[in-house]
N, C-alpha and C positions, 0 to 999 in steps of 0.2 A: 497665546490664547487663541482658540479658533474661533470663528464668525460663524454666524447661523445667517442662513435665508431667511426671505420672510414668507414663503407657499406654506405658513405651519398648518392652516386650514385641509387643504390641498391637499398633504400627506399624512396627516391623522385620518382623512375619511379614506385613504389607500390601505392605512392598517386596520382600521376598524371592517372594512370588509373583509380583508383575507384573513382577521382573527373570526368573524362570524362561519368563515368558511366555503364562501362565492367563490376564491379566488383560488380554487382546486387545482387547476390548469396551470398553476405556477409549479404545481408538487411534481419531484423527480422522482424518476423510477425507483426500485428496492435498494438498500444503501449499496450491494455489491453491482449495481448497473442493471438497464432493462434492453443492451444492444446485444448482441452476439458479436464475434470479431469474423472478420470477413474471411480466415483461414483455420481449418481444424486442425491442432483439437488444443489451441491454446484456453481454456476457461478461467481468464483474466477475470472475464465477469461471473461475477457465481451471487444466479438470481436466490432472493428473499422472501417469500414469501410472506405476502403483509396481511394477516387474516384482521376480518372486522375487530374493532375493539372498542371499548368506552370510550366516549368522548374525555369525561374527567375522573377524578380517582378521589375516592372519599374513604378508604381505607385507612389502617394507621400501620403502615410499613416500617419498624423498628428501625430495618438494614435500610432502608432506604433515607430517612433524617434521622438526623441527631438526636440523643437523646434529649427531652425539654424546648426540644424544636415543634412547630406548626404550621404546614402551610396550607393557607385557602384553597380554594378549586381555583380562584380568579382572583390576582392581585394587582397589586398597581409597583412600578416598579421606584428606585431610588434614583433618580437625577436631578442634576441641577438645570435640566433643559424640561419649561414645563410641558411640552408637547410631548418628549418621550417620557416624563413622568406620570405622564394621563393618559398611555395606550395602556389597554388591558390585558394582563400576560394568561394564555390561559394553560388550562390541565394543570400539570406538575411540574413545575419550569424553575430552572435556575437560570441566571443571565449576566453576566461579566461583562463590561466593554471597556477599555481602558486606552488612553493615548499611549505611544511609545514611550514617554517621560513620565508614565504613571499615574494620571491623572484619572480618575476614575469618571466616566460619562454615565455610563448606567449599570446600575446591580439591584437584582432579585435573588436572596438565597443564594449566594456565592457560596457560604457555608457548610449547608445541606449538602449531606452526598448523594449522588444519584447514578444509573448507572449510563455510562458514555457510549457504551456499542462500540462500534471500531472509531472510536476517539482513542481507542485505546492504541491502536498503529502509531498516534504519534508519539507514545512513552518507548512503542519497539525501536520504533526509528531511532529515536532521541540515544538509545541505549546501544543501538550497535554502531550509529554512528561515532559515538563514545567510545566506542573500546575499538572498533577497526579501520576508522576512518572514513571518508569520502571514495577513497580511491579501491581499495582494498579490491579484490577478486578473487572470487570462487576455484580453487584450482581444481578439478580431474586430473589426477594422474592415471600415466597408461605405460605400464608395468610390462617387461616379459621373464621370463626364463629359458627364453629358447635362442636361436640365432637365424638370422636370414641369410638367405640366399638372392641374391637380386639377380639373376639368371633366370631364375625358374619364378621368382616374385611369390616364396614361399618363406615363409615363415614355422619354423619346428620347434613346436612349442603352444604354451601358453599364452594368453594376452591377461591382462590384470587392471580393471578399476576402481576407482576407490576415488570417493569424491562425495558432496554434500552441496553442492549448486542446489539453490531454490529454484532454478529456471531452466536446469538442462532440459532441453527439448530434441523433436526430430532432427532440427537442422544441427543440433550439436553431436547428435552420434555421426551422423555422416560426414561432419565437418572432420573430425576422429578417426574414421573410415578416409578420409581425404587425404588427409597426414600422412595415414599408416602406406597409402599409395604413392604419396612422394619421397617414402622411406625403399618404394621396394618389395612394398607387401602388398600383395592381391588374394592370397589365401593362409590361412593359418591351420596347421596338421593339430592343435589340441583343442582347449578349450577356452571357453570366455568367462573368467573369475569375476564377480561384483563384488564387492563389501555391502554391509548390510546397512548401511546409511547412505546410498547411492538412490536419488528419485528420479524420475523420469516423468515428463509430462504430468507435475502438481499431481503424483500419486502417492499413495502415503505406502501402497504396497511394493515391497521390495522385488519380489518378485515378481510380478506384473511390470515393473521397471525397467529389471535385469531381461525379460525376453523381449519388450519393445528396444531393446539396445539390440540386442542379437540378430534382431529382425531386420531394423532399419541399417545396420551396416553392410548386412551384403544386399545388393541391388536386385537380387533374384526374391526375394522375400518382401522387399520393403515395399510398403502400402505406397499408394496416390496421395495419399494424403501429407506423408511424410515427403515424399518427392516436390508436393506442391512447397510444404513450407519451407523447402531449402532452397526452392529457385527463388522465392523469396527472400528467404533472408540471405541469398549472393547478391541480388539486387538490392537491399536496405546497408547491405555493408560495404555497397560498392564494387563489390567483387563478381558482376554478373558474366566479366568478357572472358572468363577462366578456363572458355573451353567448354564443349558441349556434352564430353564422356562423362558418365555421373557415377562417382567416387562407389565403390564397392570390394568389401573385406568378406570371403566366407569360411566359414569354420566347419574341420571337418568334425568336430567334437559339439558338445552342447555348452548351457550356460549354467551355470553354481552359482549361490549365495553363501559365501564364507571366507573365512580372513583368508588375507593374502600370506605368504611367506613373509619370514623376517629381512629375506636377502633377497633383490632382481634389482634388473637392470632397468631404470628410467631412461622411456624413450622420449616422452615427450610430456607437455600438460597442458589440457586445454583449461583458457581462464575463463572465468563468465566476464560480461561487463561490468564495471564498474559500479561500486555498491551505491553510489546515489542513482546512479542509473534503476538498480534492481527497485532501491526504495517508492521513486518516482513514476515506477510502474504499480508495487504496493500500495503504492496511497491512492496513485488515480481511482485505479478501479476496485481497489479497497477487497485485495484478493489473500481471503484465509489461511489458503495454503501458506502462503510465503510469506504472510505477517510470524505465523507459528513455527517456520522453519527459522526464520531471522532468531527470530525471542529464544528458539532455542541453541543458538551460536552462543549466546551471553550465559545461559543458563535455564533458561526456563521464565515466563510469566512473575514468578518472587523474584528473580533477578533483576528482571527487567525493575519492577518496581523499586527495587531496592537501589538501584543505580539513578531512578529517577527521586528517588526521597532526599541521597544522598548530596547530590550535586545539586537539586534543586531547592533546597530546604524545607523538604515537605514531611510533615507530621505520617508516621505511618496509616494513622488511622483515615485521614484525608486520601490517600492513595492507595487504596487495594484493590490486587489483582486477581485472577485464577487463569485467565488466557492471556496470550501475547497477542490476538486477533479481534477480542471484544466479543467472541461470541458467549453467551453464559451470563453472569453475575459476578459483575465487574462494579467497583465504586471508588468514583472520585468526587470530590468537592470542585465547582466549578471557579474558586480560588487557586484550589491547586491545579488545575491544570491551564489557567493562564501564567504559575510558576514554570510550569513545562513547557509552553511557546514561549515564553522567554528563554529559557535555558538555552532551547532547540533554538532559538534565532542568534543568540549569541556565539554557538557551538558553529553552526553554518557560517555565522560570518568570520570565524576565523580561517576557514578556508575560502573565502571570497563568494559565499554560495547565501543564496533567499529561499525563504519558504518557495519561491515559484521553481526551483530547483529541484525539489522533492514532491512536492504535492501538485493538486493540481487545481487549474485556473482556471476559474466558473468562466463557463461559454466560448471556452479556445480549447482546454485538453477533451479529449477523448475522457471517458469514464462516468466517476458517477454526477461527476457537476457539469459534463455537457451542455445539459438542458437549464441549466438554471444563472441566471442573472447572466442571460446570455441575450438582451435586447441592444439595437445600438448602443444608447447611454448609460450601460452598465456592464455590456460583453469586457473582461479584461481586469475587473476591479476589486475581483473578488478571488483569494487564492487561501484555501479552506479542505479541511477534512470533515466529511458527513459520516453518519454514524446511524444505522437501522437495525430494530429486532422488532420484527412482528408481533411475536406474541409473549417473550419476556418482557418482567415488568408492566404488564397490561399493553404495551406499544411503545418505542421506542425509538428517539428521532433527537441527533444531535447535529451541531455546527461548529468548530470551532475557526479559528485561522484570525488573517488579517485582511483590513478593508484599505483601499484608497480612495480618498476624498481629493476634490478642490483645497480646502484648508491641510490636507496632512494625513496621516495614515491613524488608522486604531487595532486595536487585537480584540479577538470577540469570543466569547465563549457562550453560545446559548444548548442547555442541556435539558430537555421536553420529555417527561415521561406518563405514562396512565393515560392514553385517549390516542386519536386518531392520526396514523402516524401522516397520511397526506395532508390533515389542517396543521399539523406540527411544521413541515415543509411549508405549504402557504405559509404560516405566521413566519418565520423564518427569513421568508423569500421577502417578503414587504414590510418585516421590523426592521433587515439590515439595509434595504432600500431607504427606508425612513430614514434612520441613520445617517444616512451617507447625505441624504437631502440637507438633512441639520446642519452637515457639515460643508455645503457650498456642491452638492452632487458628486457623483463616482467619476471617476478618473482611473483611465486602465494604467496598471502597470507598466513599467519596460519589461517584456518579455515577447522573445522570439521561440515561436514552439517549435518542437522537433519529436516528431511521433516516436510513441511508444516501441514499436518496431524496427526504427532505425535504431533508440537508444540500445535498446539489447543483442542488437545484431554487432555491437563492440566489445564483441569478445576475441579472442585470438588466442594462437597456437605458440608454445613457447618449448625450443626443444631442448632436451634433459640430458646430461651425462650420466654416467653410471654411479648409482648411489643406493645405498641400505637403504628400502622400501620402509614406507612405517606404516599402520594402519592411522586413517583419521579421524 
């Protein structure tokens, strides 16, 4: 059983201001982040736009509750703790809080579907960590049809990739370009083949993909920008003292988008980092691209959901999807998706791994919880996926994760729709503070961070005998 303090005074009149909406200066930037990253042209953060919206919602949204359901503009919520059963929940809010042993602290409409925003990354998560593991990585393979000459550091022939990394970037073509130079090759006589599922730099265009590859591998062509991110990530991977020649392959042919042959010779493959690594980038900064690349490793958004119904016992109608990223008209019941951080917590720990492994930790990681429940007595205590749409649903602003107290840990689900999405934030930022008060105050985590830049820059080169090409 946990103990409560006794400031209940104290921290009712903390919630009751940031529910009136004084307490604005708690609210964090757009749910995809409001920093830029300090090297182009990674956009990890991909800003939101939060246009004005109603404060509360007095419409009757079918999709949005239950049929024979009702809820107020302003409720009061279900606890056994009378202080958190007498703060006032406003707009359109569902609210879950539950001990790890299940005990329920607080619920508002847990029933009610509503829609989650990028809550919905952690059913992607949940689902690829499911099916490929923790460890799993990305391969590029790189293909030829030709033979070298390492006299002349030519290559007669073709080159060939084929690959589906959510995160291939600058420093990965040239890393590839780097390879191909300790093989022997400094120029290629044909041409450079992509397959049509190869991204580059979070582009959905393939082609736009395929010539920022062409570009950035021989050094005569390659942007500053490209240059800068790879002296970086030799430095993030450790590998800065490598030598000061910078890697370059040029072709005397252009670049295609189309299948490879059935038959070449595998030279090499480069891997991405490791898939909690890519997730733990995903969630920080709650980035579309890569939630949507992931969801479609599995199958697609029905997949995803349908892996999270499965394993998690969850009624279809409680969990539906249309995106693996949460943008659009998405609906879940804030029941079921504390079924999904259980799932998801269970799943991690059977590889030894915690939500601070994946997601990220208010007021230590990089991303979108940066700025929030990041003052001394709460920096560390909070490790939580946020969730924003502007102007779907009238305004949109979620939280889920888990908290640490003095007394013991909880899982939380709060789901805010129809009104303004920075008072949603303040209430948020000072319900879960409240909380935590009840519960003897926040207590950080054990957790050592390690930047998003170092985690991705653990990829590597793995070299290939010769083997029947496949497309993937």
């Amino acid at each position: 059983m946990f103990e409560r303090i006794g400031i209940k005074a104290y921290w009712l009149a903390v919630a009751v201001v940031a529910i009136s909406g004084v307490n604005v200066a708690f609210g964090q930037g757009a749910d995809s982040g409001s920093k830029a990253t300090s090297v182009p042209p990674r956009p990890l953060l991909q800003d939101i736009r939060v246009a004005p919206t109603p404060e509360t919602y007095s419409g009757n949204d079918s999709l949005v509750k239950k049929t024979g359901s009702s809820l107020p503009t302003v409720v009061k919520a279900n606890s056994y703790d009378p202080i958190l059963a007498d703060v006032p929940i406003p707009g359109y809010t569902g609210i879950l809080v539950e001990t790890l042993d299940g005990k329920t602290v607080v619920e508002s409409s847990s029933s009610s579907a509503f829609n989650p925003a990028s809550n919905v990354k952690l059913a992607t998560a949940y689902a690829v960590l499911k099916t490929f593991g923790p460890d799993y990585r990305f391969p590029t393979n790189v293909w030829t049809d030709g033979t070298i000459d390492r006299s002349t550091a030519t290559l007669t022939g073709n080159i060939y990739i084929s690959g589906r990394d959510p995160i291939f970037g600058y420093e990965h073509a040239v890393d590839i370009a780097d390879a191909l130079n300790r093989l022997g090759v400094r120029s290629v006589t044909g041409d450079l083949i992509v397959t049509d599922n190869f991204a580059m730099n979070y582009s959905n265009s393939v082609a736009h993909s395929s010539e920022a590859l062409y570009a950035t591998m021989d050094a005569s062509k390659r942007s500053p920008a490209a240059t800068r991110v790879w002296l970086n990530y030799l430095a993030n991977a450790g590998r800065s003292n490598e030598g000061s020649s910078l890697p370059s392959v040029a072709f005397t042919g252009k670049v295609y988008v189309q299948p490879i042959p059935s038959s070449l010779k595998l030279l090499f493959l480069h891997e991405s980092a490791p898939m909690r690594e890519i997730i733990k980038a995903t969630l920080c900064y709650s980035n579309n691209f890569m939630a949507e690349r992931l969801g479609d490793m599995v199958g697609g958004p029905y997949a995803v959901a349908r892996i999270v119904q499965l394993n998690a016992g969850i009624a279809p109608t409680d969990f539906s999807l249309q995106t693996s990223s949460g943008l659009g008209i998405n609906r879940v019941t804030p029941a079921s998706m504390m079924k999904l951080l259980r799932s998801l917590r269970t799943e991690l720990g059977r590889s030894r791994m915690t939500f601070a492994d994946i997601m990220p930790v208010a007021g230590v990681d990089k991303g979108t919880l940066e700025n929030r429940f990041d003052t001394d007595f709460s920096k560390g205590s909070v490790v939580g996926k946020t969730g924003t749409l502007g102007n779907t649903d009238g305004g949109v602003s979620s939280l889920a994760g888990e908290i640490s107290t003095r007394n013991g840990r909880l899982l939380f689900i709060v789901f805010n729709q129809h009104g303004s999405v920075s008072r949603f934030r303040a209430f948020q930022n000072s319900y879960i503070s409240l909380i935590q008060g009840q519960f003897g105050g926040a207590v950080p985590m054990n957790y050592n961070p390690v930047s998003i830049d170092v985690r991705l820059a653990r990829s590597r080169i793995v070299r290939g005998d010769v083997m029947t090409a496949r497309n993937d």
